[in-house]
LODREN-110394 format. One record per residue: x, y, z of N, C-alpha, C in turn. Coordinates in steps of 0.02 Angstrom, whole numbers, plus 50000, padded with zeros to 5 digits. Layout:
BEGIN
XYZXYZXYZ...
//
This chain:
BEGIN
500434994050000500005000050000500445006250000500255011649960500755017949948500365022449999501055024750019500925028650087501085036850058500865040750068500955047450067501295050950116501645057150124502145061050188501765065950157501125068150195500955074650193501485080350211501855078750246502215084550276502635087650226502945081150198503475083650129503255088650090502635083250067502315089250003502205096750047501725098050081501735103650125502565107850110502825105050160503405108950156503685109950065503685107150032503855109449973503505113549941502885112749955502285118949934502425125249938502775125250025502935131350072503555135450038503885131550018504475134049982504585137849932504045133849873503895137049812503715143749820503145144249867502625150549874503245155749901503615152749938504065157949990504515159949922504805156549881505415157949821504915163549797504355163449771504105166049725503915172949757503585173749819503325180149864504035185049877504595180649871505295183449885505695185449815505485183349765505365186649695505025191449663504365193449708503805196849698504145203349729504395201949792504745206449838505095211849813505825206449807506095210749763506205214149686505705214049653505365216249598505375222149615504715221949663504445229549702504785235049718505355230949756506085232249777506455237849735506625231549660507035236749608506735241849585506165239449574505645246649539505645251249597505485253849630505495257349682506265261049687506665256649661507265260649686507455262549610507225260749547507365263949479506965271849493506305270849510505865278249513506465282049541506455279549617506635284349671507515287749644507945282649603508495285349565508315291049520507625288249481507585292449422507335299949447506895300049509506725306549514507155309149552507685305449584508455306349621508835313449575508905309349513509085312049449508825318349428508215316749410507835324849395507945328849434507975330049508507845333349552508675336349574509235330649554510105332249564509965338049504509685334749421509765339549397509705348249403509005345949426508635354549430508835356949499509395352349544509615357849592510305358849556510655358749511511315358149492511335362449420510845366549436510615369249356510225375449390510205382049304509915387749333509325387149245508755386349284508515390149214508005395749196508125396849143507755403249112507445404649060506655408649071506275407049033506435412048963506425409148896506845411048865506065413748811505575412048800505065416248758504265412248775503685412648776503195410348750503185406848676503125402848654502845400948558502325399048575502155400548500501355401548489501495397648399500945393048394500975392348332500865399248266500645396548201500525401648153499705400648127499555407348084499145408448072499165409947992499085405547945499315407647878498765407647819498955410547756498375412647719498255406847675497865405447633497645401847588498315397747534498785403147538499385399547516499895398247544499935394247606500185396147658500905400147670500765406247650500935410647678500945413947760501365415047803501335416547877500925423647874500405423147919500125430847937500325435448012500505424748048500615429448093501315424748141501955427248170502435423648154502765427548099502775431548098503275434248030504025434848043504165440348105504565441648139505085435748169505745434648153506205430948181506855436748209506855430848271507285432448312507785430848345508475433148309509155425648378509185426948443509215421748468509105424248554509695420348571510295423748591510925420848638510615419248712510805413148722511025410648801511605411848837511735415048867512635417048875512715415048962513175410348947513395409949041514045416449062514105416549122514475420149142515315419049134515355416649088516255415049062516385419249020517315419949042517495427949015517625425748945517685418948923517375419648845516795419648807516375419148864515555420748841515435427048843515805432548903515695440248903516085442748821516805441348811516965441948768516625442948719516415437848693516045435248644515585440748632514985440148677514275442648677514825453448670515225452748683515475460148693515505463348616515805459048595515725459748526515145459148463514535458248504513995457248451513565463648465513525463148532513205470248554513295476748571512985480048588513295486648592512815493248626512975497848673512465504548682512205499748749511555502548782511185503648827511175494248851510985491548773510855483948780511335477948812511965480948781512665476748816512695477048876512635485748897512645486048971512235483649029511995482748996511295479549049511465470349040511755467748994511935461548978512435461749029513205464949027513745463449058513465465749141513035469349148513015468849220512855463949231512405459049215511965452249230512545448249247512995445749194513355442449212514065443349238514145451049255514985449449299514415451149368514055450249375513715445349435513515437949448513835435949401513915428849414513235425849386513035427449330512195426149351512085424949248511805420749246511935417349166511205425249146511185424449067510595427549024510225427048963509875428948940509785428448859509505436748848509745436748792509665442948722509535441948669509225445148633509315445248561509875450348522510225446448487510935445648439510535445548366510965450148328510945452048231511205444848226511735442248257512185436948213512365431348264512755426848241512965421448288513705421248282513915419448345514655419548341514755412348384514765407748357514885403348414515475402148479515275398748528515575399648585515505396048645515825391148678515805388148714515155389548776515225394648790514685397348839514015399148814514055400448762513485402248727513155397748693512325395748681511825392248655511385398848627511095397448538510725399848531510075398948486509525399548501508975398548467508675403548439508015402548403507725405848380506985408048371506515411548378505965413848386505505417748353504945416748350504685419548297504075423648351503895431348318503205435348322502965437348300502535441948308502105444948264502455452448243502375453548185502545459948177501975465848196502125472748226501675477348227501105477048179501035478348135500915478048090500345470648050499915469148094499775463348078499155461348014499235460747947498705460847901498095458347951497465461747930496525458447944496895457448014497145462948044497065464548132496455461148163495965463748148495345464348177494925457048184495255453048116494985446048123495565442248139496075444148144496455439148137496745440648234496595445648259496615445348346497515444148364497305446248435497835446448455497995442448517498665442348563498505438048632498695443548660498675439548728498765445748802499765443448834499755445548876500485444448905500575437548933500005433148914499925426048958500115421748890500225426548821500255422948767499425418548742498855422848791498145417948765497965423948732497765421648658497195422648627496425426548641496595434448647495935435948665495645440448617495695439148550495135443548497495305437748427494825441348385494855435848309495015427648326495345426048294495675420048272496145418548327496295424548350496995421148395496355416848458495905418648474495565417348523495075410848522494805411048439494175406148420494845399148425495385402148388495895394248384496375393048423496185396448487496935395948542497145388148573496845384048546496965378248569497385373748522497315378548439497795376548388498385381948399498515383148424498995390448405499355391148475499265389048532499405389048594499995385348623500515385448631500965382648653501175381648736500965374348784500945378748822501545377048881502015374348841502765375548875503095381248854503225385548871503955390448856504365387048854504625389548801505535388948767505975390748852506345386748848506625389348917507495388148883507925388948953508635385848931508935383049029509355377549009509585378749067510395379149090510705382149117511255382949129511615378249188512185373749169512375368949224512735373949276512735371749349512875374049415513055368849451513535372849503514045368849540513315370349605513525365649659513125366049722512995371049744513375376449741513005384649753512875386849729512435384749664512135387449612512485392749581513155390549566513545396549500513765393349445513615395849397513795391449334514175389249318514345381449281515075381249282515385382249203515855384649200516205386349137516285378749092516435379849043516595374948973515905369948993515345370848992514645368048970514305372148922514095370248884513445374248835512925373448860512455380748875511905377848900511405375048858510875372048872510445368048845509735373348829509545371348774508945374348749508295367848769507725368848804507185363748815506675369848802506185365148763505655365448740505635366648659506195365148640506195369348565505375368248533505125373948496504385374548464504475377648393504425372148333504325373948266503805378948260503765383848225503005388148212502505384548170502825378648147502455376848093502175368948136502145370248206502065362548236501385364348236501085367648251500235370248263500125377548228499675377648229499235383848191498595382348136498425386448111497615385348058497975388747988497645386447933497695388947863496935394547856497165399147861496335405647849496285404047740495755405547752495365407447653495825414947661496135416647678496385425947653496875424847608497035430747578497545428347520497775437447549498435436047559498905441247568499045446747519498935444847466499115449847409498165453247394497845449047418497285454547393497255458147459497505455147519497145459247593497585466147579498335464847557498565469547549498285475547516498095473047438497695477647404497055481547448496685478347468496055480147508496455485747554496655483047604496875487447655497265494547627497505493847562497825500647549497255504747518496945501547473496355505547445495605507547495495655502947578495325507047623495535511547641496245515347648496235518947676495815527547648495415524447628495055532147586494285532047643494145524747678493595526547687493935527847766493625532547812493625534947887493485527647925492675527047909492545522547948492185517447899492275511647895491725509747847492345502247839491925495947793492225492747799492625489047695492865483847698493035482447631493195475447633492535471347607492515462247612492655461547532493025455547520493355453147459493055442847477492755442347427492565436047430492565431947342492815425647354492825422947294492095419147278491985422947212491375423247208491095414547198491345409747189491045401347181490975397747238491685400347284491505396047371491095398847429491325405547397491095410547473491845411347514492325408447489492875410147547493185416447545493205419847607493545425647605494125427447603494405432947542495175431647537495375439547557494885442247593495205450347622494745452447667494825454847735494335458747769494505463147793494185469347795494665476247826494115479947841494365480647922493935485547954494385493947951493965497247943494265505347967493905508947999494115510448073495115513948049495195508648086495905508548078496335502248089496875501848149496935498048174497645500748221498035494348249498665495448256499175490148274499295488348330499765484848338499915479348413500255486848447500415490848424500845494648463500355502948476499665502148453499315507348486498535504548516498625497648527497885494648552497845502148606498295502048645497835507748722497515514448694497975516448639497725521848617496925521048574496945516048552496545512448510495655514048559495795512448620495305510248696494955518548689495315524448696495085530348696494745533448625495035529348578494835534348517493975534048497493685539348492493045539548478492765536948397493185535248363492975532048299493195524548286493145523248380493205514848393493735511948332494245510448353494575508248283494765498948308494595498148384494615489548393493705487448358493305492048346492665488148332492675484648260492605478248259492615474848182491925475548138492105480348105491505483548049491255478747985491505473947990491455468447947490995465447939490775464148025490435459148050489835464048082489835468848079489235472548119488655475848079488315476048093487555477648045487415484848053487155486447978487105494447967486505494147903486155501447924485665501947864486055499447776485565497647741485865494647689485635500147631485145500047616484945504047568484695499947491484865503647457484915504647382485355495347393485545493147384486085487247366485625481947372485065482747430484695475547443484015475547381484005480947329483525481347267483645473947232484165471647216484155464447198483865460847210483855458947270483605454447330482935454647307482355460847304481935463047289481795458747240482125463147170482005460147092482185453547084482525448847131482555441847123481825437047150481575441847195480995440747219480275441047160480425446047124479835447647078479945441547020480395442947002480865436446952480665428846958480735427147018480525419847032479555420447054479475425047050478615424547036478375428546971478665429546930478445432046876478185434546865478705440546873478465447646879478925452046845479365447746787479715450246780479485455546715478765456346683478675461846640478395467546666478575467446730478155472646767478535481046759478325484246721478525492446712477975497546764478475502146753478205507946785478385515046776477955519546774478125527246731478315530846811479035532346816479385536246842479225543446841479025546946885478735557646872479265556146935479285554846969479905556847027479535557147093479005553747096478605553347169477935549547160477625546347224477055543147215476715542747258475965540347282475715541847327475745535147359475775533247417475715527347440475125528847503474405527947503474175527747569473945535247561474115537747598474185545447620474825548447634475215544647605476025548447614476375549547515476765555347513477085557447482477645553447460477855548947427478665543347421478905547747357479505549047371479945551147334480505547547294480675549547233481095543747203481615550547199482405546747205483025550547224483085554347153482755553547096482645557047035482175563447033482275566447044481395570547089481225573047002481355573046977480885575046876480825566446865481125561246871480695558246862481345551246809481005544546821481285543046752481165538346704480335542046688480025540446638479795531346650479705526546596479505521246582480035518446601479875514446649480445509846692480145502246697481005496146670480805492146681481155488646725481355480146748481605478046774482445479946777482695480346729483315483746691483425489346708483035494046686483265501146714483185505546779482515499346798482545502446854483085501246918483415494646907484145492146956484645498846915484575496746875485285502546831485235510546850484615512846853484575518446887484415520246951484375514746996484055515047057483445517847055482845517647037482315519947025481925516947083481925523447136481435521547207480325520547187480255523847129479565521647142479305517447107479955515147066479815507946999479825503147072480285503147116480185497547173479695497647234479655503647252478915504347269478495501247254478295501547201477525498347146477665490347130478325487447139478435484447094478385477847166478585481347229478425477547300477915474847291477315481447267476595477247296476305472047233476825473247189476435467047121476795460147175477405459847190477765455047224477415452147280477355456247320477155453047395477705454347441477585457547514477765456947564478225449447575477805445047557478035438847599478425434347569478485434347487478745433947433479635436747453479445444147454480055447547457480495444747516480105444047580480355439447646480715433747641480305431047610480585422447576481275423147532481235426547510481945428547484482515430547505482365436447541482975440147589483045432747626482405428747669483015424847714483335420447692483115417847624483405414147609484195413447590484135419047567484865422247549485335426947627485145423247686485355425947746485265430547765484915436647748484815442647769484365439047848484375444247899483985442747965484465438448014485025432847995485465427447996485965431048016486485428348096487155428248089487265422948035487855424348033488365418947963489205415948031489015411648025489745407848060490185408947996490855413948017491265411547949491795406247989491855406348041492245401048066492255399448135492445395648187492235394548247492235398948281491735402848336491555408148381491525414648378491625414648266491645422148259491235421948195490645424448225489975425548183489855434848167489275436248107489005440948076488595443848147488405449248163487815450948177487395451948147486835447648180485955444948115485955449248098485955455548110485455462148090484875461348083484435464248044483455465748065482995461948000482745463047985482285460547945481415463947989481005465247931480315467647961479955458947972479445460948006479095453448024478495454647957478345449347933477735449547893477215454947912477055452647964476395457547991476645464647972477215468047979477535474547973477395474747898477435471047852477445470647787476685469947762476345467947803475565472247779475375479947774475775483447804475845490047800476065493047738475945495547673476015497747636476865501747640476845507147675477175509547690477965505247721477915502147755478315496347785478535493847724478235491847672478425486647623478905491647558478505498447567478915502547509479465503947541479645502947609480495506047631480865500247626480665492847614480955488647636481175486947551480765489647505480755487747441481695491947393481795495647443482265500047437482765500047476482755495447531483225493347553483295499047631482695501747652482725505147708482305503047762482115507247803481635505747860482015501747914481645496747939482115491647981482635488447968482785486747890483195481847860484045485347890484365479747914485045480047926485415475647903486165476347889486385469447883487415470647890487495465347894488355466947895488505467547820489175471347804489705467547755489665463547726489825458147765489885449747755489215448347741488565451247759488205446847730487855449547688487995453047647487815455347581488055451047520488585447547551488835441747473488565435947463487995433947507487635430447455487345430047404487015436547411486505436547355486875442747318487555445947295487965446647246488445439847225488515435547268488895429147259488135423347210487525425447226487145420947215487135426047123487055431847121486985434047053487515430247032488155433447027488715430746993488915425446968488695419547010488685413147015488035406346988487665412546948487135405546903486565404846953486675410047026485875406747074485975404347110486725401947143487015398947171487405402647244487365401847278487925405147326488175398847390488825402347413489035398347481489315402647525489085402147587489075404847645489775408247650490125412947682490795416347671490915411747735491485410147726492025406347759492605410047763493005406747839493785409747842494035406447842494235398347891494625393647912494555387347850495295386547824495405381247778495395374347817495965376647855496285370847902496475368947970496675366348003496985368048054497595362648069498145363548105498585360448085498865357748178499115353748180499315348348256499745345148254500225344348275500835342648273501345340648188501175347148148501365346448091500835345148060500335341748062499855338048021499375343348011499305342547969498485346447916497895343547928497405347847936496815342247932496175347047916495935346147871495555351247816494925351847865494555356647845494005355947895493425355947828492865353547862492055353247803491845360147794491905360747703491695367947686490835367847679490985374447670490005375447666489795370247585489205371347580489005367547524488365373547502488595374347411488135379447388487285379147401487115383047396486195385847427485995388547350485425385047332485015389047274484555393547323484715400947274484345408547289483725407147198484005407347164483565410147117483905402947047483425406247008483705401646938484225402346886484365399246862485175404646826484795409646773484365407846749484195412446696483955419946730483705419746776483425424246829484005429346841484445423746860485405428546871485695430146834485565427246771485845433346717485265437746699484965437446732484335445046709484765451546762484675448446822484995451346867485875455646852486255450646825486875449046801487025455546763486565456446727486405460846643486285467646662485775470146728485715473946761486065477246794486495473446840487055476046874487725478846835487695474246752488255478446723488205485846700487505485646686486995491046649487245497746723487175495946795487385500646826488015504546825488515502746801489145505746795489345506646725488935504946670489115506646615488735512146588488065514446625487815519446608487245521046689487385518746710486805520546790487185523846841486975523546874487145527746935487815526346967488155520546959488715516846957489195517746905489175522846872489855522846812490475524346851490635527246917491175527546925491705522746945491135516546960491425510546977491705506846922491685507746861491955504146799492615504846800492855497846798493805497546801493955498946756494615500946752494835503046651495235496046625495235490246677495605482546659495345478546652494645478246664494215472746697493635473746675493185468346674492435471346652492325467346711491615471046736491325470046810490425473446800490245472346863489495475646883489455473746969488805479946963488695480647053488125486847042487945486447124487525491647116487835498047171487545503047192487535508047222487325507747282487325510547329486905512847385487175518347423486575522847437486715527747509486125526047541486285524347596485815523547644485395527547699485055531147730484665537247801484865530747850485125532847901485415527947958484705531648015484395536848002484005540348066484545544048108485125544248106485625548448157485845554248128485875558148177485975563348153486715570048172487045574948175487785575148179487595581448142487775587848200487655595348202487225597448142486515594148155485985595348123485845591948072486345586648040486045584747978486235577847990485635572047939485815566447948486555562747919486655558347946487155554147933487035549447860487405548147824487235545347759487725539247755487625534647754487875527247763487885525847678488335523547654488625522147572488845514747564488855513347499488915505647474489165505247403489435499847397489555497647308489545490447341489015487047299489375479047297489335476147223489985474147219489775469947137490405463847156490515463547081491025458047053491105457346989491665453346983492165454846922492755448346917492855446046861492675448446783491965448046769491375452246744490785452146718490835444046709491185442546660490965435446598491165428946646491635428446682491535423546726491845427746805491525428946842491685432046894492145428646952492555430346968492965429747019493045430647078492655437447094492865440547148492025444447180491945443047234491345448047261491705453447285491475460347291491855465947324491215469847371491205469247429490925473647460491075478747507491075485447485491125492847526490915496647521490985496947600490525500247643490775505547680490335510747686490835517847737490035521747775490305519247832489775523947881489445530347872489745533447859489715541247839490015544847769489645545547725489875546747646490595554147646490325558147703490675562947691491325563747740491295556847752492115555247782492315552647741492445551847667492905547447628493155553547586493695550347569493955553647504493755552547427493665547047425493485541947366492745539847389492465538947318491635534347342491745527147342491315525747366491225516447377491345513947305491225514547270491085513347169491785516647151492185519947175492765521547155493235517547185493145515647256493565511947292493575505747257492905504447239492845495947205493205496147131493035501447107493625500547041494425499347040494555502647089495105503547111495415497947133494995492547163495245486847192495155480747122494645481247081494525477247020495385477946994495465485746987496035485246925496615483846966496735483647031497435480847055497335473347061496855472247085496935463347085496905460047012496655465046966496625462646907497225458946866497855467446899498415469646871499005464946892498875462846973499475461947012499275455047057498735451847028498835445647051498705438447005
//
């Protein structure tokens, strides 16, 4: 009979478990003492070391071709320890107020950084490089600025601070003996190095037209100048005026002709320009043989309406009456349309609507009358002309000049192409076109708007490079300025006529603050982008 020794097995059981728990042990053991070395390490380092914060980076902000908008500015920045061949050295690059303030730092024993024209290499010395913004920053107003924390608080710098944000500083560190003084023949170390091109967004702007824009605003005081390509809607120029740089924001805070407010995006009587809108309305209900005999006034109700022609201008049709701005051909021509007709249109084409052109930086809706307001006779003839309640931004006037130009078609104005993360691109979803009207409808429209600058009220807008169309506007804002009202002005068209390229809309608060008219400014910008891009 086979006998068993419980005890044996037992005890060999005991053994195993004990080898293995005493394996487990010291596992725990080594790991514990790898950490406790390694943060041993970190901690020898950063007491045996001096460092210094050497800049903020911030990614870039670039245009449609990626071109830098913002990041322009480079800069060498020396690290210099306190060795008399690092004073040397640095003695010879610099010079005046700047050296001196350098050499005191360090014949106190005490390491620095500067910015240096050149590099001279040198045992004591490490140097990198940095990029900012220049004063001077194209589409200021959309394109924003940061604060001293390096965050993003206006335009773009703000909607994309999470692409554009860097949030280690560039630092450097300098090796040190136990009493923290530097020691000679080490280079110090550069940590954090930041490509400009590691993060940032691709904007729709195109640099060579913002340029153009922005020089040919400077005629209007206050008023604004949107450039849009007339097939996507993407915007390749925005310019608010007046304007002002990184180096007078405070002054900017006091000035009474607000020059931080973005006029782009803010809503103002429209006038005369939203008559399209109108005649696209009559157009798609067929109305388009509808004439009317112009004497230069009409009765509506019990009120007197005046057309800006006061003799009059005669037999007016769909055609002449856009080409001449003819206020009582649209009058009359409202009530063949309809109130609600005309409604259906404007919203369709965004009027009443903020417009997102890109994340957290939208249009203000501006106004629109309510139907019921548009049972009012009166109500319907100011709205037919582009007055009364009707408001709208800049920006959102290019639909429905983007929807003429474009066959009936329009797409929402956009800014942001891309945005970019550790080097990588990554496109974002564009708008997708909106039918306004029919194409045949838009070249009725199309035909009209050329008719304004080749013989209407708009001839001064005709480029001498380019063939184009647009219409006119002055607008009654109701305000008024040592007795007389304020007159709010417009041109919006586009160009080339035969296949159009470009939407142009400007705008100026007050007519008799410009030098140039809105229709001159727009010529002006047809024949340079014509010429020079």
């Amino acid at each position: 009979m086979l006998q068993i020794n419980f005890w044996d097995n037992f005890t060999k059981r005991g053994m195993v478990c004990y080898v293995i728990i005493m394996l487990l042990l010291f596992t725990c053991v080594l790991r514990v003492a790898v950490i406790v070395k390694a943060d041993y390490t970190q901690v020898q380092a950063e007491m045996s070391s001096i460092k210094i914060k050497i800049s903020d980076t911030r990614g870039t902000v670039y245009d449609c071709n990626k071109q830098p908008i913002t990041n322009t500015q480079k800069k060498i920045i020396a690290c210099v320890s306190p060795t008399p061949r690092a004073i040397t050295t640095i003695s010879s690059i610099l010079d005046g107020n700047e050296l001196n303030s350098v050499l005191e730092t360090l014949k106190s024993q005490k390491p620095t950084v500067c910015e240096v024209n050149e590099i001279i290499e040198c045992d004591g010395i490490a140097y990198t490089e940095i990029y900012t913004d220049s004063a001077n920053i194209p589409a200021i107003h959309t394109i924003g600025y940061v604060n001293q924390e390096n965050v993003g608080v206006s335009g773009l710098q703000k909607a994309y601070n999470k692409y554009l944000q860097n949030e280690q500083p560039l630092t450097v560190r300098f090796a040190s003996d136990g009493k923290g003084r530097p020691l000679a023949g080490i280079k110090p170390q550069i940590e954090n190095q930041f490509s400009k091109n590691t993060k940032g967004i691709i904007t729709t702007l195109d640099l060579q037209i913002q340029k153009i824009a922005q020089e040919c605003a400077k005629n209007i005081t206050k008023g604004a100048v949107v450039i849009a390509d007339a097939k996507n809607g993407k915007l390749r120029a925005v310019v608010s005026q007046p304007d002002f740089t990184l180096e007078t924001i405070e002054d900017a805070l006091d000035d009474p002709n607000l020059p931080l407010f973005n006029r782009t995006l803010a809503s103002y009587n429209v006038g005369s320009v939203f008559k399209p809108c109108v005649a696209a309305a009559g157009l798609e209900n067929s109305k388009n043989r509808f004439t009317y005999n112009c004497t230069g006034s009409c009765k509506i109700v019990d009120r007197i309406f005046n057309c800006h022609n006061t003799t009059g201008h005669g037999k007016t049709n769909i055609l002449s009456g856009i080409a001449n701005s003819c206020n009582t051909y649209f009058y009359n021509f409202s009530f063949k349309i309809g109130g609600n007709n005309i409604l259906n249109m404007a919203q369709n084409l965004g009027f009443g609507k903020s417009i997102s052109i890109c994340n957290s930086i939208e249009t203000s809706s501006g106004n629109l009358p309510t139907q019921e307001k548009l049972e009012n006779a009166a109500h319907l003839a100011n709205l037919s002309i582009g007055q009364g309640e009707l408001t709208a931004s800049p920006i959102s006037l290019l639909p429905l000049y983007c929807a003429i130009a474009n066959g009936g078609y329009y797409t929402l104005p956009s800014l942001v192409e891309a945005t970019i993360e550790n080097g990588i691109e990554t496109a974002l979803k564009q708008n997708s076109p909106t039918y306004a009207f029919s194409k045949s409808n838009a070249l009725i429209l199309k035909k009209a708007l050329s008719m304004v600058i080749k013989d209407g009220t708009g001839m001064s807008a005709n480029p001498k490079t380019v063939t184009a169309a647009g219409k006119t506007a002055t607008a009654q804002t109701g305000k008024h300025k040592n007795g007389n009202e304020i007159i709010s002005s417009w041109f919006c068209g586009f160009f080339p006529y035969e296949e159009p390229k470009y939407v142009v809309i400007v705008f100026c608060e007050d007519n008799t603050k410009q030098t140039k008219s809105c229709a001159e400014i727009f010529a002006e910008i047809a024949d340079r982008i014509n010429l020079e891009t």
